[in-house]
Predicted model as a PDB file, atoms N, CA, C, CB and O in Angstrom, pLDDT in the B-factor column:
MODEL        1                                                                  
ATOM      1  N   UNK A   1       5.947  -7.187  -2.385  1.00 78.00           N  
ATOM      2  CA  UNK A   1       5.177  -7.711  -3.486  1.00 78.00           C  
ATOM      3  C   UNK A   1       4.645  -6.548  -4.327  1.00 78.00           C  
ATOM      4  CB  UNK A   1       4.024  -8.603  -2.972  1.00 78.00           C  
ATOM      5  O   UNK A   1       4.467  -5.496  -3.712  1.00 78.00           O  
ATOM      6  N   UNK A   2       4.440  -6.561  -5.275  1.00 89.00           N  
ATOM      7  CA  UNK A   2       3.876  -5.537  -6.923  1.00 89.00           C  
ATOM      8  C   UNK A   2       2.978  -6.096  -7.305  1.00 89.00           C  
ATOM      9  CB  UNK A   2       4.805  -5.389  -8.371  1.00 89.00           C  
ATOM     10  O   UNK A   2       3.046  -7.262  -7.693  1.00 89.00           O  
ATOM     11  N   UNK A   3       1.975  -5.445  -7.291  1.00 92.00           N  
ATOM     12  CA  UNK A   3       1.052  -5.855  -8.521  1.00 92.00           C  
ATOM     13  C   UNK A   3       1.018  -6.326  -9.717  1.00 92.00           C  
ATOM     14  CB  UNK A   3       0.598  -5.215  -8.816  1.00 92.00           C  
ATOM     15  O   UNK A   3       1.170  -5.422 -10.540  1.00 92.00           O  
ATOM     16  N   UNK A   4       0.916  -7.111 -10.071  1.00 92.00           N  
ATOM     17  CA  UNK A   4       0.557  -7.353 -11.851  1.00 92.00           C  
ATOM     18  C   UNK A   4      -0.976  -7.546 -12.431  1.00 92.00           C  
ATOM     19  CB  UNK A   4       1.301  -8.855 -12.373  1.00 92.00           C  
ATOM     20  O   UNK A   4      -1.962  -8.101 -11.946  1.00 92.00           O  
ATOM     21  N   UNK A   5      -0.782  -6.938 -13.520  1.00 94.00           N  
ATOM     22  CA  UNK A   5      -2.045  -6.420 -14.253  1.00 94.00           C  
ATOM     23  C   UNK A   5      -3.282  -7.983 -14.151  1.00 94.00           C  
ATOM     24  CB  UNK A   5      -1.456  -5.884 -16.249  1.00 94.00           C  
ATOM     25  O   UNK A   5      -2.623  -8.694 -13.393  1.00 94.00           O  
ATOM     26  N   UNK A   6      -4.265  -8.605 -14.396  1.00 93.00           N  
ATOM     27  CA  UNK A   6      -4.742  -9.739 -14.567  1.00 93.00           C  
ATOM     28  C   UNK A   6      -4.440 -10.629 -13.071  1.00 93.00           C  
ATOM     29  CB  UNK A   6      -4.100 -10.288 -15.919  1.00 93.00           C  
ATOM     30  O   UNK A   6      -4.286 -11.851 -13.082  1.00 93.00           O  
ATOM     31  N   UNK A   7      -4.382  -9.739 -11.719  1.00 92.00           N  
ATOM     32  CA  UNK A   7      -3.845 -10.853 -10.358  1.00 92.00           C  
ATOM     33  C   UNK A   7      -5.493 -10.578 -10.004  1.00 92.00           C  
ATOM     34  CB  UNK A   7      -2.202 -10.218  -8.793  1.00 92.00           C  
ATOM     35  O   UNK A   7      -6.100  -9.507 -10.023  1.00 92.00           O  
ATOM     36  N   UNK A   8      -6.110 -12.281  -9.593  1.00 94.00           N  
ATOM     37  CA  UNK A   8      -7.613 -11.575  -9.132  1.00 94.00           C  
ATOM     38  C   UNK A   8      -7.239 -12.030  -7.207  1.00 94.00           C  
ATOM     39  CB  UNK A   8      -9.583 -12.716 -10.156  1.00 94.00           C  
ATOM     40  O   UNK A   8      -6.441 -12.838  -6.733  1.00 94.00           O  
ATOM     41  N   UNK A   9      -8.132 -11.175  -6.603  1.00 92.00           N  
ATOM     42  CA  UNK A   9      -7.845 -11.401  -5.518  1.00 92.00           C  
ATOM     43  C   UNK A   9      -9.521 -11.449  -4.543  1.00 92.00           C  
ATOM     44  CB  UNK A   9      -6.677 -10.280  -5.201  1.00 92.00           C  
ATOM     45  O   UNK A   9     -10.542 -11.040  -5.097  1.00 92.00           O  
ATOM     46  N   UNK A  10      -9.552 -11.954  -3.206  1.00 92.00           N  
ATOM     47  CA  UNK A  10     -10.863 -12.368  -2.104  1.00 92.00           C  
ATOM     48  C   UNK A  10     -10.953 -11.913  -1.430  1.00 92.00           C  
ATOM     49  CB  UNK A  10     -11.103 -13.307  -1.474  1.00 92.00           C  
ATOM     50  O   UNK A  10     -10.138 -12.373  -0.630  1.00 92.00           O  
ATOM     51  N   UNK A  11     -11.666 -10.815  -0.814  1.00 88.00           N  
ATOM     52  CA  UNK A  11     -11.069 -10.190   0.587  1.00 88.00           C  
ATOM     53  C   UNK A  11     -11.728 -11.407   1.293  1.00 88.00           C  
ATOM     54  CB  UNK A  11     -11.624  -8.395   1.184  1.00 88.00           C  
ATOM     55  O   UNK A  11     -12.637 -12.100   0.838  1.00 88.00           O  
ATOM     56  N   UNK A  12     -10.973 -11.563   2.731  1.00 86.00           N  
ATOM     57  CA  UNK A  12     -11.622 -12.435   3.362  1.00 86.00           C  
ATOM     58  C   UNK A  12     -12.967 -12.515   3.947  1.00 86.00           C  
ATOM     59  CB  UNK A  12     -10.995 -12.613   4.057  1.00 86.00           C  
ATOM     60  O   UNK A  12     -13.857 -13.365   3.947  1.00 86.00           O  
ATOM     61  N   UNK A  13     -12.777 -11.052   4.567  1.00 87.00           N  
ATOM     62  CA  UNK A  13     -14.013 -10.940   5.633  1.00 87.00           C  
ATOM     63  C   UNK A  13     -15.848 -11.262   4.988  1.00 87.00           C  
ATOM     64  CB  UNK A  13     -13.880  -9.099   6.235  1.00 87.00           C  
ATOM     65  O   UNK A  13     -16.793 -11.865   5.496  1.00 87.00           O  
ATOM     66  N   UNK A  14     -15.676 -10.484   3.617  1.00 89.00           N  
ATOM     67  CA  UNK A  14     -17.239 -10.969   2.904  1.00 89.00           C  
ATOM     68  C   UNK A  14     -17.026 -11.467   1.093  1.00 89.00           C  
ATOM     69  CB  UNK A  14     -18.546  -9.236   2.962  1.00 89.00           C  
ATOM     70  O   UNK A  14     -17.882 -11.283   0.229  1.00 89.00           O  
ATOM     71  N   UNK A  15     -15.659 -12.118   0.874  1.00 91.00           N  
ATOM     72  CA  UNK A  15     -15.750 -13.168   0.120  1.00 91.00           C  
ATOM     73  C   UNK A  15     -15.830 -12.240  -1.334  1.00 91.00           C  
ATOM     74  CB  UNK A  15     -17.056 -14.223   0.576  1.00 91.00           C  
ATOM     75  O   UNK A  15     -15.951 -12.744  -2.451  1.00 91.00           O  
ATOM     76  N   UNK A  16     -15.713 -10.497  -0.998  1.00 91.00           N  
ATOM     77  CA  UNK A  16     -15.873  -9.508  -2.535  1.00 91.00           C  
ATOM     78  C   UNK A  16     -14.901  -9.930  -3.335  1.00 91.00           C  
ATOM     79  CB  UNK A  16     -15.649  -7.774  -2.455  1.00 91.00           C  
ATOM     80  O   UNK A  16     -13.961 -10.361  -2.668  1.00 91.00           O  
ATOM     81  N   UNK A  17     -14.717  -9.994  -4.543  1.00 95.00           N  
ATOM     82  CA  UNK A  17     -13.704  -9.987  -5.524  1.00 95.00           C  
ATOM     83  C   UNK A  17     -13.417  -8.972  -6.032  1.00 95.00           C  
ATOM     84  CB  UNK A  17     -13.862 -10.669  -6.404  1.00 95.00           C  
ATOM     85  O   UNK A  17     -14.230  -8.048  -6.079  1.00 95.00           O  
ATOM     86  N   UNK A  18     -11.969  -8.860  -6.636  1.00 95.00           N  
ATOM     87  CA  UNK A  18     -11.883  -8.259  -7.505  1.00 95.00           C  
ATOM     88  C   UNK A  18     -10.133  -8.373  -8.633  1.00 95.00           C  
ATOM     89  CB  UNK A  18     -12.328  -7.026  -6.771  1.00 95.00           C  
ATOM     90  O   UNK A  18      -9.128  -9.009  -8.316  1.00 95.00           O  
ATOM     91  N   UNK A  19     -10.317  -7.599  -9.802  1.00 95.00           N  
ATOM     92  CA  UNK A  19      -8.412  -7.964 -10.523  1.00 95.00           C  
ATOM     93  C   UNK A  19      -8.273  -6.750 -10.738  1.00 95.00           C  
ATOM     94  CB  UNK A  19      -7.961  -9.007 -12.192  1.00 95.00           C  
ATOM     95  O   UNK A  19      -9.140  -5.922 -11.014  1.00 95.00           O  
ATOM     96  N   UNK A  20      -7.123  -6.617 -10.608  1.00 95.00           N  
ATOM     97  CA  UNK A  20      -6.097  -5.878 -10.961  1.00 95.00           C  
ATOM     98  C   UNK A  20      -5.819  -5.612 -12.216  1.00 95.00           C  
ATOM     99  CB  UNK A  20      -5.178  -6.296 -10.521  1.00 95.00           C  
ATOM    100  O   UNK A  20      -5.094  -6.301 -12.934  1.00 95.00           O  
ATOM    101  N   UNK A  21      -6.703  -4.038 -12.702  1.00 96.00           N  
ATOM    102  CA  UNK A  21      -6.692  -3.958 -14.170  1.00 96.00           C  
ATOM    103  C   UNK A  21      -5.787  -3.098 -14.704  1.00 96.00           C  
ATOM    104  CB  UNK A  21      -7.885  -3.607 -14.678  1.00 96.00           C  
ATOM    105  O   UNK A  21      -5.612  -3.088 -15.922  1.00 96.00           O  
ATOM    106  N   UNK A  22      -5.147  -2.328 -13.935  1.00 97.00           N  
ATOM    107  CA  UNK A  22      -4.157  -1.468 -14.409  1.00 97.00           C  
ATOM    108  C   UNK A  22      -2.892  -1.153 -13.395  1.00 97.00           C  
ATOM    109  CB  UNK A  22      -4.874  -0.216 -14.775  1.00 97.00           C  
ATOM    110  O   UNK A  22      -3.222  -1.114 -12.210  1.00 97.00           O  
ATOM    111  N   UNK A  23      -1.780  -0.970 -13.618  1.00 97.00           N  
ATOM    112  CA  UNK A  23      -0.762  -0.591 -12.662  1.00 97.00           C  
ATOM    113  C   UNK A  23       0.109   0.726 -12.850  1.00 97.00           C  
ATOM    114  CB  UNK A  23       0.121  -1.685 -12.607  1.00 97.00           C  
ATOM    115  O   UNK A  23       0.195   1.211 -13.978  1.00 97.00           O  
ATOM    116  N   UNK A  24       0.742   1.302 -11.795  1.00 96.00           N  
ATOM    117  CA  UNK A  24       1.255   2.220 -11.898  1.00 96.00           C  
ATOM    118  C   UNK A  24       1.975   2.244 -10.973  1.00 96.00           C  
ATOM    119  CB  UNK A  24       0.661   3.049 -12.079  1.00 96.00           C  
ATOM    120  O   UNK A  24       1.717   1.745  -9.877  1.00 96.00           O  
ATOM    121  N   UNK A  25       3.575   3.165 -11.450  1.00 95.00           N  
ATOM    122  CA  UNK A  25       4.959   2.921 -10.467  1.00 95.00           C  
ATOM    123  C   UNK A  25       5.443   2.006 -10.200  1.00 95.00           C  
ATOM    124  CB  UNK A  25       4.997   3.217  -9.384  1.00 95.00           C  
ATOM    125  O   UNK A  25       6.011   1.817  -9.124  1.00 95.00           O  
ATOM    126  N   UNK A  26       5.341   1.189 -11.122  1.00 94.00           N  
ATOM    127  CA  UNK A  26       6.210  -0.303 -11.237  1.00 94.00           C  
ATOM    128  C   UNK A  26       5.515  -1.071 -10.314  1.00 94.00           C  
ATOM    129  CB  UNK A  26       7.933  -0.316 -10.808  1.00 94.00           C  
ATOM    130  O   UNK A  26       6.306  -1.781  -9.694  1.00 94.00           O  
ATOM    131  N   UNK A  27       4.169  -1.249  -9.908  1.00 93.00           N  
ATOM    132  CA  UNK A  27       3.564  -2.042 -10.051  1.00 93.00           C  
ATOM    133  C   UNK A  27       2.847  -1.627  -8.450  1.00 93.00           C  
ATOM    134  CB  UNK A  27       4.313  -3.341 -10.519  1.00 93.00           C  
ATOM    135  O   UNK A  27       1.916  -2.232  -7.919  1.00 93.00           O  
ATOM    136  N   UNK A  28       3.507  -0.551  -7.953  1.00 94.00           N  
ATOM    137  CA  UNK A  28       3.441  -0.367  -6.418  1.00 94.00           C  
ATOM    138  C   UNK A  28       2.209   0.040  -6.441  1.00 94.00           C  
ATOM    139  CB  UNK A  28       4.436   0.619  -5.651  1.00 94.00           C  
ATOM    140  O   UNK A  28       1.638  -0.422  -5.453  1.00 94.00           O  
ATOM    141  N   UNK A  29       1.161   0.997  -7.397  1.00 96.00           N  
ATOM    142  CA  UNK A  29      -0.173   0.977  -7.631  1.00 96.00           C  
ATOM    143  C   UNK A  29      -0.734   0.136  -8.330  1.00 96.00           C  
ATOM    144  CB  UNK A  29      -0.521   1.887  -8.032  1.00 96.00           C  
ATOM    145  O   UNK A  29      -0.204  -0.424  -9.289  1.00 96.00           O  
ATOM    146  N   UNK A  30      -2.046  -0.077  -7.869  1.00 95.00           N  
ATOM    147  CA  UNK A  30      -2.561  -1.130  -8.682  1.00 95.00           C  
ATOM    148  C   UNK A  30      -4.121  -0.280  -8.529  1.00 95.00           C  
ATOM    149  CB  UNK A  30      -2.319  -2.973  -8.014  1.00 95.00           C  
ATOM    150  O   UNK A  30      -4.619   0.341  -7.590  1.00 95.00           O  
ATOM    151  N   UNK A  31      -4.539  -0.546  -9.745  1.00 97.00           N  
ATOM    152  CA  UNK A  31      -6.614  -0.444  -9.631  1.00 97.00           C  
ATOM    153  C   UNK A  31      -7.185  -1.518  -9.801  1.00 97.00           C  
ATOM    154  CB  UNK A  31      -7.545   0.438 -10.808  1.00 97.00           C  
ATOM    155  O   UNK A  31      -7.131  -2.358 -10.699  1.00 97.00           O  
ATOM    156  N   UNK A  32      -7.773  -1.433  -8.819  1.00 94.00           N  
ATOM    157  CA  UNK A  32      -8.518  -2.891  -8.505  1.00 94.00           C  
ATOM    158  C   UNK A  32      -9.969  -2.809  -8.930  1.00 94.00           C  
ATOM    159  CB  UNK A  32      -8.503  -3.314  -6.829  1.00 94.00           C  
ATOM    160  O   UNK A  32     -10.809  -2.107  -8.367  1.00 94.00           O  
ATOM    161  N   UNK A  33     -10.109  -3.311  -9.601  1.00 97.00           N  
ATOM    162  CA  UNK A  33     -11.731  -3.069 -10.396  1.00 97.00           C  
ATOM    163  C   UNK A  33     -12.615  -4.857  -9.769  1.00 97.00           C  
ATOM    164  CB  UNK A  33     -11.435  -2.968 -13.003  1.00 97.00           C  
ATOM    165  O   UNK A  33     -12.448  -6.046 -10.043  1.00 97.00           O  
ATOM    166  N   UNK A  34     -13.556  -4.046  -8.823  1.00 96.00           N  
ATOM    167  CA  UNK A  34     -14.705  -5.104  -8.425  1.00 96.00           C  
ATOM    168  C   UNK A  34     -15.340  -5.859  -9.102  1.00 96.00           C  
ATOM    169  CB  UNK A  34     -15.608  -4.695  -7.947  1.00 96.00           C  
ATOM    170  O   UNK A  34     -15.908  -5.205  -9.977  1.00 96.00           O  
ATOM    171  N   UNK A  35     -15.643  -7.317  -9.203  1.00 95.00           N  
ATOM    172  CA  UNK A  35     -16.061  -8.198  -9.946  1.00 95.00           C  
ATOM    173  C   UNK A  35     -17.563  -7.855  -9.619  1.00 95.00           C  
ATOM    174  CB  UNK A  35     -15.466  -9.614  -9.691  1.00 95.00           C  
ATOM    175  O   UNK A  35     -18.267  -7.742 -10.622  1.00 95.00           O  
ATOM    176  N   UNK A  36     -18.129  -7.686  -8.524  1.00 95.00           N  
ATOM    177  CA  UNK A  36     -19.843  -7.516  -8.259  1.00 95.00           C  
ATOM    178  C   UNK A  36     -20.180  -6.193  -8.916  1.00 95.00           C  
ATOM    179  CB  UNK A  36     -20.365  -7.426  -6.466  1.00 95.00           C  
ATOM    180  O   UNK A  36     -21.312  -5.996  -9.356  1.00 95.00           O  
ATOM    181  N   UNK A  37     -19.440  -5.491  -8.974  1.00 96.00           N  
ATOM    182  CA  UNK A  37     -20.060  -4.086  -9.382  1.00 96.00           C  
ATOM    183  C   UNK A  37     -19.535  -2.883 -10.137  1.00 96.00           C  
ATOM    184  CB  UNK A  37     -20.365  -3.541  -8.340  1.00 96.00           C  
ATOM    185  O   UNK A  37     -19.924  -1.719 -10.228  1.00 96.00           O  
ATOM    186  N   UNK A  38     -18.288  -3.713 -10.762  1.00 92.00           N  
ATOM    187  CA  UNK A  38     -17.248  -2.933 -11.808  1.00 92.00           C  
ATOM    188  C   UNK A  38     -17.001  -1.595 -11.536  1.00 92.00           C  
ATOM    189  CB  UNK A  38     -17.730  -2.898 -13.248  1.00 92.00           C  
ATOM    190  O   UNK A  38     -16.961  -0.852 -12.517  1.00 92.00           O  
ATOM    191  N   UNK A  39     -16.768  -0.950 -10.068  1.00 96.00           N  
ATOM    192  CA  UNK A  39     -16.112   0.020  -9.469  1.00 96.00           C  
ATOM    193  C   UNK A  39     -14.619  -0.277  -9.622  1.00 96.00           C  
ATOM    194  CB  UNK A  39     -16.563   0.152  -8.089  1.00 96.00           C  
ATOM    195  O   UNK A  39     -14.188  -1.429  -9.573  1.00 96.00           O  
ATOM    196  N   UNK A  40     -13.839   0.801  -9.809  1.00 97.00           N  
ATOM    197  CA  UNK A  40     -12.692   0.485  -9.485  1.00 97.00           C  
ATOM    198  C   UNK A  40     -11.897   1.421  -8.795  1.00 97.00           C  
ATOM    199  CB  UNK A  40     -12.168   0.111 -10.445  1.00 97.00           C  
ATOM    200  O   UNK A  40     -12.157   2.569  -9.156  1.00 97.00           O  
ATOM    201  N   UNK A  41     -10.781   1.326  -7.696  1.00 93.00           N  
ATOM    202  CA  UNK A  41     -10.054   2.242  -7.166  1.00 93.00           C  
ATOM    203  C   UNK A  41      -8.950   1.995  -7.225  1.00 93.00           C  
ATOM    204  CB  UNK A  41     -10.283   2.530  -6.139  1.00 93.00           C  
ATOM    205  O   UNK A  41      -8.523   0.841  -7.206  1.00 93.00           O  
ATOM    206  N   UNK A  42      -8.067   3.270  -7.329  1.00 96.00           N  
ATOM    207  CA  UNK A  42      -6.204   2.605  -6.827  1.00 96.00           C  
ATOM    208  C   UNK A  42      -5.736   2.601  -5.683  1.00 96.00           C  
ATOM    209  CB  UNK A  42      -4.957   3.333  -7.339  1.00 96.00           C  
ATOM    210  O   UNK A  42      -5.912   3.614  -5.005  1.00 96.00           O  
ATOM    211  N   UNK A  43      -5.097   1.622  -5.193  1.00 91.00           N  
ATOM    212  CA  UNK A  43      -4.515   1.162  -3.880  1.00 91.00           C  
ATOM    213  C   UNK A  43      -3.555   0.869  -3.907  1.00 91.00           C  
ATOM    214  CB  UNK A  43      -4.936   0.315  -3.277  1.00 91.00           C  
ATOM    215  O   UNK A  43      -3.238   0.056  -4.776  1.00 91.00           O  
ATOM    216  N   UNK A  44      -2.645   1.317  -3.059  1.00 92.00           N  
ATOM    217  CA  UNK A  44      -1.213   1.200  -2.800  1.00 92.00           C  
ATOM    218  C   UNK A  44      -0.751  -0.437  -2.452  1.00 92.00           C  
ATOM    219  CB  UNK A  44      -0.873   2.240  -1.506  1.00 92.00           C  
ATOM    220  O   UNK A  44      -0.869  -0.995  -1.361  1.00 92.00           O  
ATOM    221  N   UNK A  45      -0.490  -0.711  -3.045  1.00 88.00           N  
ATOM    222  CA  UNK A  45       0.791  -2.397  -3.069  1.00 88.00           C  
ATOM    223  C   UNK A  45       0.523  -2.278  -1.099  1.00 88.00           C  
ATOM    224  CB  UNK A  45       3.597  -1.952  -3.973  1.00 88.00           C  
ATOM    225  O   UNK A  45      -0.504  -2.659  -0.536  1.00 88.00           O  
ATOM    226  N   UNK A  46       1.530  -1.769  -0.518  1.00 82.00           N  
ATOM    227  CA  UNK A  46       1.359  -1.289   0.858  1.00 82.00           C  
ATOM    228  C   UNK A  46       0.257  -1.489   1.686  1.00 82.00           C  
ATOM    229  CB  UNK A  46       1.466  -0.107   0.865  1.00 82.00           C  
ATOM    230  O   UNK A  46      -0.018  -2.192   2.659  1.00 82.00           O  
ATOM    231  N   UNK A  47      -0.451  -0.394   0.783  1.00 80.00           N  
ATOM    232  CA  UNK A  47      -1.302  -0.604   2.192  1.00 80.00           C  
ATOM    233  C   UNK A  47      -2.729  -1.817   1.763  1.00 80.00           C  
ATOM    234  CB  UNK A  47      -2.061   1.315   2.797  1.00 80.00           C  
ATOM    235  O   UNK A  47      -3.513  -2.391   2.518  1.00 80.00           O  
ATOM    236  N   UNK A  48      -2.628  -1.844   0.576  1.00 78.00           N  
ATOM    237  CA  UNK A  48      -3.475  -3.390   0.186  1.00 78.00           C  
ATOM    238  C   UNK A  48      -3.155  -4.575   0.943  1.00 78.00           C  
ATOM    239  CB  UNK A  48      -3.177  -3.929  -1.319  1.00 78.00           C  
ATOM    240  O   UNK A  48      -4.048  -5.211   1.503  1.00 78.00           O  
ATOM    241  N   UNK A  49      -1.626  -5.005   1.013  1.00 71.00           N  
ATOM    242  CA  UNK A  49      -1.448  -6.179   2.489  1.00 71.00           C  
ATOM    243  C   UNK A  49      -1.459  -6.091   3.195  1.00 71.00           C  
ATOM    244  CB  UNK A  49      -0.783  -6.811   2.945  1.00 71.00           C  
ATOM    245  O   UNK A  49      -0.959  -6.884   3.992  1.00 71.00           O  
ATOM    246  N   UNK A  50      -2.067  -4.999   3.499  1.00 72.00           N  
ATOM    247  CA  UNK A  50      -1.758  -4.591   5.215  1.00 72.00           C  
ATOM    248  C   UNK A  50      -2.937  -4.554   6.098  1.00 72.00           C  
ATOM    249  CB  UNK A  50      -1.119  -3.040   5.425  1.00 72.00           C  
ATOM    250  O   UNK A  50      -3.064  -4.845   7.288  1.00 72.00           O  
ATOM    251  N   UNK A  51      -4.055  -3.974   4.907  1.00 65.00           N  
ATOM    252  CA  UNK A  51      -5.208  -3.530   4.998  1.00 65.00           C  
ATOM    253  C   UNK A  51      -6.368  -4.712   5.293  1.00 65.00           C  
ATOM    254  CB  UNK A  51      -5.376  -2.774   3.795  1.00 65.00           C  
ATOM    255  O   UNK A  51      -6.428  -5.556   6.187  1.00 65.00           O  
ATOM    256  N   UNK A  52      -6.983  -4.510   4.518  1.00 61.00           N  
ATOM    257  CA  UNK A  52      -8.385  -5.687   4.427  1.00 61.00           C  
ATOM    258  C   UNK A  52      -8.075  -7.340   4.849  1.00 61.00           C  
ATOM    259  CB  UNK A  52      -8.971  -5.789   2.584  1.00 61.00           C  
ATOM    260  O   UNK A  52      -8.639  -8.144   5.590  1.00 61.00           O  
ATOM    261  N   UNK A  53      -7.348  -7.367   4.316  1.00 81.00           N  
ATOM    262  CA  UNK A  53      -6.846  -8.957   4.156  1.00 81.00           C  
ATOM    263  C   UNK A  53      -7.512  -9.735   2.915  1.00 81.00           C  
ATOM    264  CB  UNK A  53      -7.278  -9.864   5.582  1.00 81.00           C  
ATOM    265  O   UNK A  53      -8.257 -10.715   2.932  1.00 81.00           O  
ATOM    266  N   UNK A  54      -6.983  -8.947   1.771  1.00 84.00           N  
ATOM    267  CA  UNK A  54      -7.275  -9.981   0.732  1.00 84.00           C  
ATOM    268  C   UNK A  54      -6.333 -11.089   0.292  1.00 84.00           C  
ATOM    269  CB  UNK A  54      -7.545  -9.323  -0.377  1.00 84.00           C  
ATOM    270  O   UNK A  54      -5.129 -10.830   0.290  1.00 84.00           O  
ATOM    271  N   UNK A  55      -6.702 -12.165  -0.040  1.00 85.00           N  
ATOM    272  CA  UNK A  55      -5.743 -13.304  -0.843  1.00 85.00           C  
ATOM    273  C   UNK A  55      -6.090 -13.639  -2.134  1.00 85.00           C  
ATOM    274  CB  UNK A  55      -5.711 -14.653  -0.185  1.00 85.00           C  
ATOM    275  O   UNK A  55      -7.202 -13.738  -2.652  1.00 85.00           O  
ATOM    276  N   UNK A  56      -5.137 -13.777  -2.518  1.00 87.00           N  
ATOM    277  CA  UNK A  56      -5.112 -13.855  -3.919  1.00 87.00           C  
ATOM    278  C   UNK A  56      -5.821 -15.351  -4.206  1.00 87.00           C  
ATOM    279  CB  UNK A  56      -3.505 -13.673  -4.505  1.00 87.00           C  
ATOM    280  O   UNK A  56      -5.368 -16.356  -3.657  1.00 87.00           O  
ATOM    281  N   UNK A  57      -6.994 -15.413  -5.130  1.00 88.00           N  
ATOM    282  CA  UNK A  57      -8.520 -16.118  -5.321  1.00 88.00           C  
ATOM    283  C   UNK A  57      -7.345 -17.536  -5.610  1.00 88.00           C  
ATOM    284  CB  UNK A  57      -9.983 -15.365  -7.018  1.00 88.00           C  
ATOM    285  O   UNK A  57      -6.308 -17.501  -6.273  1.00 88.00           O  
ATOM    286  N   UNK A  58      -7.753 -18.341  -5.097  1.00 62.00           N  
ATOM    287  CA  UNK A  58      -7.399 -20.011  -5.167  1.00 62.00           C  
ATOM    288  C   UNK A  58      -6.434 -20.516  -3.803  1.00 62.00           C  
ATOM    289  CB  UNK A  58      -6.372 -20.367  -6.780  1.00 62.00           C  
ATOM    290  O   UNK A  58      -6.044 -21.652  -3.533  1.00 62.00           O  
ATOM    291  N   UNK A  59      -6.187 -19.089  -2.988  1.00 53.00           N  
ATOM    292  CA  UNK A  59      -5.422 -19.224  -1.810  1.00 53.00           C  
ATOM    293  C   UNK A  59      -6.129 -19.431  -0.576  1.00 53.00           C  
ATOM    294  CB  UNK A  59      -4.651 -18.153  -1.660  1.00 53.00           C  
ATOM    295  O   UNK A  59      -6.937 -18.521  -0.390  1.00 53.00           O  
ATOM    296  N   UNK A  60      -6.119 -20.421   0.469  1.00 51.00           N  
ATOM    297  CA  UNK A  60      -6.873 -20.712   1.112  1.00 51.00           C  
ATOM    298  C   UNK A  60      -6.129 -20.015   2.835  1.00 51.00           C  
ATOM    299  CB  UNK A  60      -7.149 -22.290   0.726  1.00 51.00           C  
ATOM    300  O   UNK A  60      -5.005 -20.330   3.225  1.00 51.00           O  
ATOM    301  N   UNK A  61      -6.901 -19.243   3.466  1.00 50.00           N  
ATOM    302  CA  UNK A  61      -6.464 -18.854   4.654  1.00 50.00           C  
ATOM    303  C   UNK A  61      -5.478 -19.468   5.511  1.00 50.00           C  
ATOM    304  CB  UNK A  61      -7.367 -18.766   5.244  1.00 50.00           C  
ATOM    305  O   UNK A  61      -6.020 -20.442   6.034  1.00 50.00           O  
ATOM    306  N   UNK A  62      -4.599 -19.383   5.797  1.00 46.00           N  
ATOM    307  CA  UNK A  62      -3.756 -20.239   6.725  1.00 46.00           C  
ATOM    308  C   UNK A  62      -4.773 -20.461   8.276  1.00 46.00           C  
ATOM    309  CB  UNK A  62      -2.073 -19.293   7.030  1.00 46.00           C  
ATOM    310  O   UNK A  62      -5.550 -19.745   8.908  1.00 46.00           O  
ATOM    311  N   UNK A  63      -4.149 -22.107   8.435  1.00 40.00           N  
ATOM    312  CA  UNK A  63      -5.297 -22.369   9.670  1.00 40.00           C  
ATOM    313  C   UNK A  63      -4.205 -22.210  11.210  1.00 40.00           C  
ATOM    314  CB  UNK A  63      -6.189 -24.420   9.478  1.00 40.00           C  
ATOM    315  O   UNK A  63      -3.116 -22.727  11.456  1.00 40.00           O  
ATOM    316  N   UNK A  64      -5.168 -21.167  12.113  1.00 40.00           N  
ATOM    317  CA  UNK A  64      -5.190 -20.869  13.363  1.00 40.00           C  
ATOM    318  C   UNK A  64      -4.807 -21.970  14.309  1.00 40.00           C  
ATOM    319  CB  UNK A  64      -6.376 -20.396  13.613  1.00 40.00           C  
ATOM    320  O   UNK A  64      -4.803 -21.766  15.523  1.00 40.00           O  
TER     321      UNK A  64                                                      
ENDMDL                                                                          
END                                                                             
């Protein structure tokens, strides 16, 4: 999966937001700029699904 510019996403664990305001390397970077506090960092496509466990905002956790 690639990033695209305008994808907002939930981490699960405390519900933070944030979208995807800029991309880079065909989409494999993405900067993710925080909705609570308009920080933003770049994170690798990679290790973003791998990592935290965010879903993309309207996606509901798969049930256990």
């Amino acid at each position: 999966m690639r990033f695209v510019v305008g994808q907002a996403f939930e981490r699960i664990v405390d519900k933070r937001q944030a979208v995807i305001a800029d991309i880079r390397d065909d989409g494999r970077a993405g900067l993710l700029r925080f909705l609570d506090n308009g920080q933003a960092q770049w994170i690798l496509c990679a290790q973003f699904h791998t990592g935290e466990q965010w879903l993309p905002i309207g996606m509901r956790e798969a049930a256990t």
